[in-house]
ZAPA-72128 format. One record per residue (C-alpha): x, y, z; residue in one letter; residue number from 0. Coordinates in Angstrom, 3 decimals, always signed. Layout:
N
<node <X,Y,Z>,"A",NUM> ...
***
This chain:
410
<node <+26.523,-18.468,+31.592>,"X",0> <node <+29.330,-16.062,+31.343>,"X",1> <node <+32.895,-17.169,+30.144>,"X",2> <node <+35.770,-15.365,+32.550>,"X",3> <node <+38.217,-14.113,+29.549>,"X",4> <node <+40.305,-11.444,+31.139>,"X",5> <node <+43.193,-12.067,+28.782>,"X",6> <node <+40.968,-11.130,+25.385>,"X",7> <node <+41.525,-8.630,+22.940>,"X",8> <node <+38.201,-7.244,+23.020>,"X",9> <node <+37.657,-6.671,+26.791>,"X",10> <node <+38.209,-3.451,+28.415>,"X",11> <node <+40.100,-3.328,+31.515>,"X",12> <node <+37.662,-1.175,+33.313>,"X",13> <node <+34.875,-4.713,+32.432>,"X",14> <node <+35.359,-6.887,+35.434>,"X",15> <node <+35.474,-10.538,+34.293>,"X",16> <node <+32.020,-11.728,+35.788>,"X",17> <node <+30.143,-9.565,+33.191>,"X",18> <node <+32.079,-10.376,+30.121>,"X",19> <node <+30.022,-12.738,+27.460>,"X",20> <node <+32.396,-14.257,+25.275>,"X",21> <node <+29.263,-14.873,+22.407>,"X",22> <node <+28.541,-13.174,+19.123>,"X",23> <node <+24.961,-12.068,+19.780>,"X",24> <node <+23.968,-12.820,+16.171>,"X",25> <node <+25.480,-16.033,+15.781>,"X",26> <node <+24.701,-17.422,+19.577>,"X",27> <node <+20.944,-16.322,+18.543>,"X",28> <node <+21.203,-18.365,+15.007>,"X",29> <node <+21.561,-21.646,+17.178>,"X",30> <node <+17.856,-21.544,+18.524>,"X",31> <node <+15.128,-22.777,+16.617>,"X",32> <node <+13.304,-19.502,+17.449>,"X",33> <node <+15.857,-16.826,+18.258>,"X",34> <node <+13.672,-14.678,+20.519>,"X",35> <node <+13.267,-17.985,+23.005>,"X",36> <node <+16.694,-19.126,+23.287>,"X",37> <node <+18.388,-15.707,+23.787>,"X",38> <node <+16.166,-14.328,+25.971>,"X",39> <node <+15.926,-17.612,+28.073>,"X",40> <node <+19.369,-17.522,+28.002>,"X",41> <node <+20.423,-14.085,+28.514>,"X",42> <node <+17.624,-13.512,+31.193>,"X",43> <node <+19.330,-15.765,+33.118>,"X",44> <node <+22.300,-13.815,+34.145>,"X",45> <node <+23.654,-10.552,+34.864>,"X",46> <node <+21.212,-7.755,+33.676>,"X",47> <node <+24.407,-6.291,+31.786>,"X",48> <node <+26.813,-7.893,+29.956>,"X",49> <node <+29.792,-6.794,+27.819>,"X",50> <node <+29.246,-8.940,+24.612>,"X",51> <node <+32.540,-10.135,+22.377>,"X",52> <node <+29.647,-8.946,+19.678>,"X",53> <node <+26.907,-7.167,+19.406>,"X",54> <node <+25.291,-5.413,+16.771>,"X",55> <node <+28.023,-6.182,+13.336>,"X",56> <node <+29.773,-8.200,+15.730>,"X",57> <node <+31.474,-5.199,+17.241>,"X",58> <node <+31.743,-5.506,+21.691>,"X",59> <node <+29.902,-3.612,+22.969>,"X",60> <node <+27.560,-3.788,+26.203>,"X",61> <node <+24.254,-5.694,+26.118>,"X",62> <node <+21.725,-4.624,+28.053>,"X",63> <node <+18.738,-7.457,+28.329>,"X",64> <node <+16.185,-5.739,+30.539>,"X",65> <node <+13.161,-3.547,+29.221>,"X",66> <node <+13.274,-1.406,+31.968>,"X",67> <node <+16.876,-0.619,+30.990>,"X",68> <node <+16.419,-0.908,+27.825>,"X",69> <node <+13.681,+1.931,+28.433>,"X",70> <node <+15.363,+4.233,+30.178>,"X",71> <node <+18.828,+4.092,+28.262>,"X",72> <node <+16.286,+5.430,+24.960>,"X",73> <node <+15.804,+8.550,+26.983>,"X",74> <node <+18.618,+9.508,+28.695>,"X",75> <node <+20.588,+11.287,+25.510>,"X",76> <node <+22.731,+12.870,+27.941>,"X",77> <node <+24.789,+9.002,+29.004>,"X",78> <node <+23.877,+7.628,+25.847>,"X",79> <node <+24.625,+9.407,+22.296>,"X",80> <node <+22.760,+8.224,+19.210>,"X",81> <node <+25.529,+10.332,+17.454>,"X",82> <node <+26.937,+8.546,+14.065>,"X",83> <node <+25.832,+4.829,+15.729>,"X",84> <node <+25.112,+3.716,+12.261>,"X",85> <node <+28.719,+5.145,+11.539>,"X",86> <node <+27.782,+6.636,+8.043>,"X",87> <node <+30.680,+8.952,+8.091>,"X",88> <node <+33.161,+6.127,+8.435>,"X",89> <node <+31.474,+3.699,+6.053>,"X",90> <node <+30.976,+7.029,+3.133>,"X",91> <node <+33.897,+9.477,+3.958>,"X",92> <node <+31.273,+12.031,+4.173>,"X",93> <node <+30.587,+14.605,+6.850>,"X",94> <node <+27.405,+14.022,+7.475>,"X",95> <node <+25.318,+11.136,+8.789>,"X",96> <node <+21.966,+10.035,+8.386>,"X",97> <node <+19.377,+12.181,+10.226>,"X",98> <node <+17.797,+12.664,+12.501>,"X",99> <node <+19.009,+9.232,+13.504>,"X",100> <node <+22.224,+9.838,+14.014>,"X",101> <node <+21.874,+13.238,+15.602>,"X",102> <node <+20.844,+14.299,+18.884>,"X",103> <node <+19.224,+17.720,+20.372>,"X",104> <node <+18.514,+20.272,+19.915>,"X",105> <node <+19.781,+19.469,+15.778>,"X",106> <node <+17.771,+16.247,+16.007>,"X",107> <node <+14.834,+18.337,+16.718>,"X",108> <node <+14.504,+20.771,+13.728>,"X",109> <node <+15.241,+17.746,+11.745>,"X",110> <node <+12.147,+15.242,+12.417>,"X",111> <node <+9.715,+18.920,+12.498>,"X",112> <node <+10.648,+18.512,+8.482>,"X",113> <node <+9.546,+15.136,+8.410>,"X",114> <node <+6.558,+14.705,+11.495>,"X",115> <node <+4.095,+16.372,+9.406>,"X",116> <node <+4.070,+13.493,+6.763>,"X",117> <node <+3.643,+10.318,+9.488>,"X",118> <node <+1.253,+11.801,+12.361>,"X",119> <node <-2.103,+9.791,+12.946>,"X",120> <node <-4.155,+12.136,+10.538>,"X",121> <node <-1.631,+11.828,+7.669>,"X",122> <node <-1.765,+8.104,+7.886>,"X",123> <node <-5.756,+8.116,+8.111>,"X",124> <node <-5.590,+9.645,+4.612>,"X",125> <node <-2.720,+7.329,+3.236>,"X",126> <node <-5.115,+4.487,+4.590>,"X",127> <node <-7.013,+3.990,+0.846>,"X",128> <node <-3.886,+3.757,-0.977>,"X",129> <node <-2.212,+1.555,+1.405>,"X",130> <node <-5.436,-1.028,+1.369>,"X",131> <node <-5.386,-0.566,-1.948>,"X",132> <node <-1.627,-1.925,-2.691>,"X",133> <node <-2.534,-4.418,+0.089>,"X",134> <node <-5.122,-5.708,-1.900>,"X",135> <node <-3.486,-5.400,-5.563>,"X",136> <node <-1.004,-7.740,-4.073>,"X",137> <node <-3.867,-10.430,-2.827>,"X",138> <node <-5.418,-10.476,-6.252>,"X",139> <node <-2.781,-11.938,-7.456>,"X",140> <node <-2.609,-14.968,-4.886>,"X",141> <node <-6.642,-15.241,-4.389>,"X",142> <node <-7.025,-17.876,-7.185>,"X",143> <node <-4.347,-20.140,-5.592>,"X",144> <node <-3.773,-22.485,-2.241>,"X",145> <node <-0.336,-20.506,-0.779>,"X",146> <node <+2.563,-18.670,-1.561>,"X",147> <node <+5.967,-17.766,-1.067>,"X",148> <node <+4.703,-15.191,+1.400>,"X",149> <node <+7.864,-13.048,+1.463>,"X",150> <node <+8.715,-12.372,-1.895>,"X",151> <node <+5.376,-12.568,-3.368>,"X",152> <node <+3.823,-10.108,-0.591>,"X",153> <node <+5.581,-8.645,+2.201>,"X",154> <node <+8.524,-7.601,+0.616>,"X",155> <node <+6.153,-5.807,-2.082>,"X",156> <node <+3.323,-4.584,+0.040>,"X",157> <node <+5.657,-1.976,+2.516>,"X",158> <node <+7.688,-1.284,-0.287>,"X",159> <node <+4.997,-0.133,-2.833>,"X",160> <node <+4.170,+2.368,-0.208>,"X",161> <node <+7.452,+3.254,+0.603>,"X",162> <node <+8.239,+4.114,-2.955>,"X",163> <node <+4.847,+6.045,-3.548>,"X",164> <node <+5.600,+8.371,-0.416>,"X",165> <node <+9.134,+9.138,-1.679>,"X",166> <node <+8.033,+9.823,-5.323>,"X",167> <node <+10.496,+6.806,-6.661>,"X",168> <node <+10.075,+4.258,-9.171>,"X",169> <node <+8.694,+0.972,-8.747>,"X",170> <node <+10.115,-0.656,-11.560>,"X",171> <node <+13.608,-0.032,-9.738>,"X",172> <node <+12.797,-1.706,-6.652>,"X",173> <node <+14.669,-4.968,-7.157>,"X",174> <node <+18.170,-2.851,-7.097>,"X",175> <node <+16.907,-0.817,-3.908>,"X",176> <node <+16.404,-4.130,-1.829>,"X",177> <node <+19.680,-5.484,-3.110>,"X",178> <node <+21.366,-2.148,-2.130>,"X",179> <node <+19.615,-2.650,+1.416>,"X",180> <node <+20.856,-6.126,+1.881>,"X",181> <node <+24.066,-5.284,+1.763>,"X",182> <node <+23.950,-2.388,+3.830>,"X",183> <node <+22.217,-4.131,+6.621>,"X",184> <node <+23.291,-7.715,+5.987>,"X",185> <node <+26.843,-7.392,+4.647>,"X",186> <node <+29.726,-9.505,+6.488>,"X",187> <node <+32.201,-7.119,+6.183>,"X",188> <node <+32.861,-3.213,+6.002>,"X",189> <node <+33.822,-2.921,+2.727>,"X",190> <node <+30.393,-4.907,+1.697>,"X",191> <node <+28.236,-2.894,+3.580>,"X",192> <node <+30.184,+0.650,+2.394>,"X",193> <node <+29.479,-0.504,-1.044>,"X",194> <node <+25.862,-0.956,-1.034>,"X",195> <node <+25.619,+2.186,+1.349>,"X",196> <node <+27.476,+4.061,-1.301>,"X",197> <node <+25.181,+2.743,-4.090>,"X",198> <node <+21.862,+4.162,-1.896>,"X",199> <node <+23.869,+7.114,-2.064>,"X",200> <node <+25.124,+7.580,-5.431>,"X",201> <node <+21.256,+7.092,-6.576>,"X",202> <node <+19.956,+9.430,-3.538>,"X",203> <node <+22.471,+12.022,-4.934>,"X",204> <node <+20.712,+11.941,-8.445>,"X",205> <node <+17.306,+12.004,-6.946>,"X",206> <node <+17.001,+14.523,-4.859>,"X",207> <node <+18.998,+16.696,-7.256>,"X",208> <node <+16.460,+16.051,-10.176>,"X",209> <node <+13.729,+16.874,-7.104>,"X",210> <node <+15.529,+20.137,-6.642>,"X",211> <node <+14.667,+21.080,-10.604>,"X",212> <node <+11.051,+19.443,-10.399>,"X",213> <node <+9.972,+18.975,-6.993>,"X",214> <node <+6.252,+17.269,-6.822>,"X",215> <node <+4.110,+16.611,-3.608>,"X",216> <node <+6.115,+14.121,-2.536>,"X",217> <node <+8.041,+13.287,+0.734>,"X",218> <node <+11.232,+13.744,-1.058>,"X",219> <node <+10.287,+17.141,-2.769>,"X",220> <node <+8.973,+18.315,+0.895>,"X",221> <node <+12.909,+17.424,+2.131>,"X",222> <node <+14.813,+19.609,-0.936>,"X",223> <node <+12.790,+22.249,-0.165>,"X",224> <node <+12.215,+22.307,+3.346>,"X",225> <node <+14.162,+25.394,+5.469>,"X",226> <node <+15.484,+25.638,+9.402>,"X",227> <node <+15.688,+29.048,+10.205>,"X",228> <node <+14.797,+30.367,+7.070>,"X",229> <node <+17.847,+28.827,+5.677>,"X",230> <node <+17.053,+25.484,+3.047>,"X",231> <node <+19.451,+22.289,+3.861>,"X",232> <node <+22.239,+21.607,+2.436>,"X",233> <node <+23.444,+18.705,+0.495>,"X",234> <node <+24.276,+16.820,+3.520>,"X",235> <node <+21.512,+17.311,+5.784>,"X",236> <node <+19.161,+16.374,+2.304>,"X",237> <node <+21.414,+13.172,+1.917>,"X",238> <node <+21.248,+12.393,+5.199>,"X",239> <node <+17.201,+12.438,+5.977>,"X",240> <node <+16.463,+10.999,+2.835>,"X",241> <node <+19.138,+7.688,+3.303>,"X",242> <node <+17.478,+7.599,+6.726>,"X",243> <node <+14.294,+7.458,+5.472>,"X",244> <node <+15.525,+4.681,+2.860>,"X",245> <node <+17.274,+2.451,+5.543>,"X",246> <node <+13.659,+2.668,+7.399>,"X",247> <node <+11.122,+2.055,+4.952>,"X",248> <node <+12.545,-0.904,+2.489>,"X",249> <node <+12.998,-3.237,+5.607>,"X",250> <node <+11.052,-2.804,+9.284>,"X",251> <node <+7.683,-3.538,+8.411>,"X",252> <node <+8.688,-6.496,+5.719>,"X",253> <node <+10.725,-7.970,+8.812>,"X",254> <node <+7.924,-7.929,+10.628>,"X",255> <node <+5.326,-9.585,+8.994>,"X",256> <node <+7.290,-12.115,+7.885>,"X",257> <node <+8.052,-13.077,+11.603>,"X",258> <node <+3.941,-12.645,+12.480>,"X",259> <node <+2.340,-15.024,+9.845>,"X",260> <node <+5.432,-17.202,+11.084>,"X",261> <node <+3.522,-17.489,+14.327>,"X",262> <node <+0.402,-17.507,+12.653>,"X",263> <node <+0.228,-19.862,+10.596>,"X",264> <node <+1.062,-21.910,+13.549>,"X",265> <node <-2.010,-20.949,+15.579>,"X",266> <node <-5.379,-21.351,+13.783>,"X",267> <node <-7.124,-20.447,+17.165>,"X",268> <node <-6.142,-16.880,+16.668>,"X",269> <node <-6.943,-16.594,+13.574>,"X",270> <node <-9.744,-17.826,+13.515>,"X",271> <node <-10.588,-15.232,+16.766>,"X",272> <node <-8.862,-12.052,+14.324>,"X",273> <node <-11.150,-13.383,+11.509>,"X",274> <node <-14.337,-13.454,+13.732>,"X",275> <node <-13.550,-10.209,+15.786>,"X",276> <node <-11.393,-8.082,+13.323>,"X",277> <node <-11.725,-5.150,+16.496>,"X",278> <node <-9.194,-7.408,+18.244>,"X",279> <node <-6.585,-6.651,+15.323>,"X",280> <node <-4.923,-3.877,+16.989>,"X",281> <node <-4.393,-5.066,+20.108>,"X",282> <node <-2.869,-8.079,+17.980>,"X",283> <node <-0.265,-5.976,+16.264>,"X",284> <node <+0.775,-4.469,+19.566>,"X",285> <node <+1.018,-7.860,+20.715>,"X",286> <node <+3.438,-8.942,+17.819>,"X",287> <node <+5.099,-5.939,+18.056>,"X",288> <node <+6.024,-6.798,+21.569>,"X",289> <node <+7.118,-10.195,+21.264>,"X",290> <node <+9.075,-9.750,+17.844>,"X",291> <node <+11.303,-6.632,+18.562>,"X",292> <node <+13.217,-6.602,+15.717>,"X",293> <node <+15.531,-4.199,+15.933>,"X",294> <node <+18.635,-3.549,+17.972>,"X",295> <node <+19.454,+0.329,+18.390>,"X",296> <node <+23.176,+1.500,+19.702>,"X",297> <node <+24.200,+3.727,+21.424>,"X",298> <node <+27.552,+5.460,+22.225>,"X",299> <node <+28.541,+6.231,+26.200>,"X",300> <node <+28.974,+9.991,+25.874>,"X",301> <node <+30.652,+10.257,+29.168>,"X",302> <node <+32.041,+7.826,+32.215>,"X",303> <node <+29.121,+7.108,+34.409>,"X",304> <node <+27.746,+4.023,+36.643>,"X",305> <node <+24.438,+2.554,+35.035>,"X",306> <node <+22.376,+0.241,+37.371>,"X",307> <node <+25.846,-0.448,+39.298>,"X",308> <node <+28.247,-0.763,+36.136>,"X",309> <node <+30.712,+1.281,+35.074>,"X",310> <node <+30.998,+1.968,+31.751>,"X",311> <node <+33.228,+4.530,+29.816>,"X",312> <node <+32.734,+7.513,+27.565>,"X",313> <node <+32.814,+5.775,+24.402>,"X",314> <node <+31.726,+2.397,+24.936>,"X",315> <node <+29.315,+1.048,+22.479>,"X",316> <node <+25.358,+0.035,+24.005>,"X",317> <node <+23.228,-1.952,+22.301>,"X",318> <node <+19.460,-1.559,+23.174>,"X",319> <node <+17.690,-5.423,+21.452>,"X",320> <node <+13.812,-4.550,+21.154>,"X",321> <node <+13.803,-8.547,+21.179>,"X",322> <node <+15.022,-9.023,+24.656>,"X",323> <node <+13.197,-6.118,+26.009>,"X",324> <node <+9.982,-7.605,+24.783>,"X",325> <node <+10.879,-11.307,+26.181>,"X",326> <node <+11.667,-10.143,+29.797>,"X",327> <node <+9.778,-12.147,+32.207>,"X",328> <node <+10.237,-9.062,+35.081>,"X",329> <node <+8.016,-7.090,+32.474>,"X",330> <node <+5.368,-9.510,+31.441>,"X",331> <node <+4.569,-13.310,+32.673>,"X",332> <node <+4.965,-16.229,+30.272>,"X",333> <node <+6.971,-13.669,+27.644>,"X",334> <node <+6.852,-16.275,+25.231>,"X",335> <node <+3.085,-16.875,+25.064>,"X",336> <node <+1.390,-14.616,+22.480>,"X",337> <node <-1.627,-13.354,+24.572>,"X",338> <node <-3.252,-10.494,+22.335>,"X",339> <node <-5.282,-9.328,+25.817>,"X",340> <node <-2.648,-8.056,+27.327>,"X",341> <node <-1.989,-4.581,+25.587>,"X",342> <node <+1.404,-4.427,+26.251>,"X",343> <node <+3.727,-0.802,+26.709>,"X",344> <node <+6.652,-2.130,+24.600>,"X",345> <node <+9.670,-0.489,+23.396>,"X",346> <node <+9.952,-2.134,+20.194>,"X",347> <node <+9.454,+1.158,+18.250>,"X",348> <node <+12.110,+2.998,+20.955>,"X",349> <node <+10.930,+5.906,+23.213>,"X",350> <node <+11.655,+9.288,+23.999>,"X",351> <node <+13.327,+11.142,+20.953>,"X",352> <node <+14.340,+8.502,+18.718>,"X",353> <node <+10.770,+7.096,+19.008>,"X",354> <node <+10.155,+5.605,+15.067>,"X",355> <node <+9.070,+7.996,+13.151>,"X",356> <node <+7.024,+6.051,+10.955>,"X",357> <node <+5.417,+3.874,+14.157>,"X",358> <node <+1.627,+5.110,+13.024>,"X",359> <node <+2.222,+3.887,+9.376>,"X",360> <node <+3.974,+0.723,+10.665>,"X",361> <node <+0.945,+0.235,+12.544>,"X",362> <node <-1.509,+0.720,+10.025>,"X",363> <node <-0.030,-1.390,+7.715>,"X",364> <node <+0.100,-4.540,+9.767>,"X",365> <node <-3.500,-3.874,+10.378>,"X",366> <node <-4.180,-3.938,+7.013>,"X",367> <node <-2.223,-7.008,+6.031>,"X",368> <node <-4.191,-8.800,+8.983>,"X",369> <node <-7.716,-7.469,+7.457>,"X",370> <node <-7.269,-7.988,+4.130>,"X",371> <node <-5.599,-11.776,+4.723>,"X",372> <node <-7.505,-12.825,+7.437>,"X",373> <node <-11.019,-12.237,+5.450>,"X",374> <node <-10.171,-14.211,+2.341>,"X",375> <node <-8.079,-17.034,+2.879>,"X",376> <node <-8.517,-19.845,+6.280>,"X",377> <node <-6.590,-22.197,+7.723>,"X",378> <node <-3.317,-20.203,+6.654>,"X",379> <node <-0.358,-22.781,+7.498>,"X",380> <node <+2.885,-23.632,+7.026>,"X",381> <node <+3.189,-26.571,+3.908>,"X",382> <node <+4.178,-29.994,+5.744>,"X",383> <node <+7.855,-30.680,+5.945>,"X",384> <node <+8.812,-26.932,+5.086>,"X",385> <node <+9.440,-24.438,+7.044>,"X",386> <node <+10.414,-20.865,+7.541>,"X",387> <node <+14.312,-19.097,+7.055>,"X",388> <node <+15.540,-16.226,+8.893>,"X",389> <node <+18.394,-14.235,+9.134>,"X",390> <node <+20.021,-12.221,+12.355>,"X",391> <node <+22.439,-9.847,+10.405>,"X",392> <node <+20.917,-5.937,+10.896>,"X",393> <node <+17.486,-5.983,+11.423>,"X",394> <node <+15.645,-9.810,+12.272>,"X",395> <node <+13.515,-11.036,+9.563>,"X",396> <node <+12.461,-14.111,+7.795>,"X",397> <node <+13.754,-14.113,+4.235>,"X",398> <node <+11.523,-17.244,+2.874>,"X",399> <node <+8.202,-18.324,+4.175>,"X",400> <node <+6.188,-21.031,+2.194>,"X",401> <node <+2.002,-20.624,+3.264>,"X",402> <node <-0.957,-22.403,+2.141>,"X",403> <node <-4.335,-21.729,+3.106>,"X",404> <node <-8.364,-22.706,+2.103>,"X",405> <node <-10.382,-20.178,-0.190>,"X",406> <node <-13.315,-20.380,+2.111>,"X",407> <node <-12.420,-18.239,+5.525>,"X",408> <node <-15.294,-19.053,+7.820>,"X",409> 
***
């Protein structure tokens, strides 16, 4: 599987030939009808570790393909650095980055105590009204008809509603926040993804600032007025936490769904077991959650060391894909079969200190979407001779997904 290239450009000397994978991971991926399949099945197939010509932004890096790796790379901080990896400095000129992604301990830990008390399981059991209730504002709309465009007419909205209501912000804006986010995550060059990064910014600088003179009881508020050792953040660590929180929220859990009614709308024998027994929902999103890891975090090699018998140098980039992790047949037999009994310890949503912040909210909203779907429309189902588009750049999602369904869910 691997291509000996000891001559290239983009190889490190200290990367012995039989580990180097001369493949763009996002456009080898784009070759398989379903991306999660063919580079896992691929992948799986070969050394545990490879160096990749590219990985995440097409930058080499090395790939790691194993969930027990994958695992324990998310909590050992002290060989790999989740300093800058999204590189905000660079892309902004700014001397700050977003947080507490980008920062490690003991910063990164006064930094999520500002934000934990807004996303632990109680907070979200109170959220839970408003969230059904945006859920089902957004099914009103589609109950008197046979299908929709699923991801602009719903999941793009229904996360994003929320989103917006947490952070205080405008709905009516939302169209320019998504097209800010698309070219941050999904830009094909530098200068692309600076400028919509610098856009999030240059309207984050206004916010927050007009939050400062009128804070409310929003997330947003709680960050411009928040304190670490009696001391209030600065302009920097405000920017940073809030941009974090805006390159979360606007894109994870609309990803996701899009890639789970995919799958459903494929398999009426689940559905028609999550309509009967709605108590199996959860175990469902954990399920999905496993097998559609959507996200690739990096890290940065923050000193020489040997990993699982490979060297690697202090600096080296490591990318950690959730959607190999959850594909590994070492972890879990037949990876590909969706088998909502098997309650599955992913890492999907990371581990250790980085683990998502918002992983409770993610949660409940999926649930939600499956409820609220599941008990008014059947037979949900892909139109004949249409199917579903998807894109690899940043974070894996499906950007257009025609559905139909019947009125009359048994």
């Amino acid at each position: 599987m691997n291509v000996a290239v000891p001559n290239a450009s983009w190889l490190p000397a200290h990367v012995p030939a039989d580990l180097a994978w001369d493949h763009d991971v996002i456009k080898f991926a784009s070759g398989f009808d379903d991306p999660f399949i063919g580079l896992a099945d691929h992948l799986h197939a070969g050394p545990d570790i490879v160096y990749a010509r590219g990985t995440l932004r097409s930058e080499p890096g090395w790939l790691l393909t194993r969930h027990a790796h994958i695992e324990e790379a998310h909590l050992r901080p002290d060989l790999f650095s989740s300093d800058n990896w999204a590189q905000t400095r660079e892309l902004l000129g700014v001397d700050w980055a977003m947080n507490p992604l980008e920062i490690d301990r003991p910063a990164h830990t006064a930094y999520r105590m500002i934000l934990q008390p807004w996303f632990t399981p109680r907070a979200i059991t109170a959220l839970e009204p408003m969230v059904r209730q945006v859920c089902r504002e957004l099914i009103a709309k589609l109950e008197d008809r046979d299908g929709c465009e699923f991801i602009s007419e719903f999941a793009q909205l229904f996360p994003s509603y929320i989103f917006l209501s947490l952070m205080g912000m405008p709905r009516e804006r939302l169209p320019e926040f998504l097209a800010w986010e698309e070219m941050f995550f999904r830009a094909k060059d530098n200068a692309e993804r600076a400028a919509g990064l610098g856009a999030i910014g240059d309207y984050l600088a206004e916010f927050t600032a007009e939050k400062r003179a009128n804070p409310g009881d929003d997330l947003v508020s709680a960050i411009v007025t928040a304190k670490i050792d009696g001391r209030p953040l600065n302009h920097g660590e405000v920017m940073g936490m809030t941009m974090n929180l805006y390159a979360g929220g606007l894109d994870t859990v609309l990803s996701s769904l899009g890639w789970y009614f995919r799958y459903l709308a494929g398999d009426p024998e689940l559905q028609a077991r999550l309509r009967a027994d709605p108590q199996d929902i959860p175990a469902a999103v954990e399920e999905f959650l496993r097998a559609f890891g959507i996200t690739s975090d990096r890290r940065i090699v923050a000193q020489d060391c040997e990993f699982h018998g490979v060297v690697m140098k202090k600096g080296d980039w490591v990318a950690l894909p959730t959607g190999l992790a959850g594909r590994d047949p070492r972890e879990w037999p037949n990876p590909h079969v969706i088998d909502i009994d098997r309650r599955p310890r992913h890492v999907t949503l990371a581990r250790g200190v980085h683990v998502c912040l918002g992983m409770h909210l993610a949660r409940r909203e999926i649930k939600i979407v499956l409820e609220e779907f599941l008990s008014r429309f059947s037979n949900i189902r892909t139109p004949e001779g249409e199917k579903a588009l998807w894109h690899l750049e940043g974070v894996w999602g499906v950007h257009h997904l025609p559905l139909i369904w019947d009125r009359d869910p048994a």
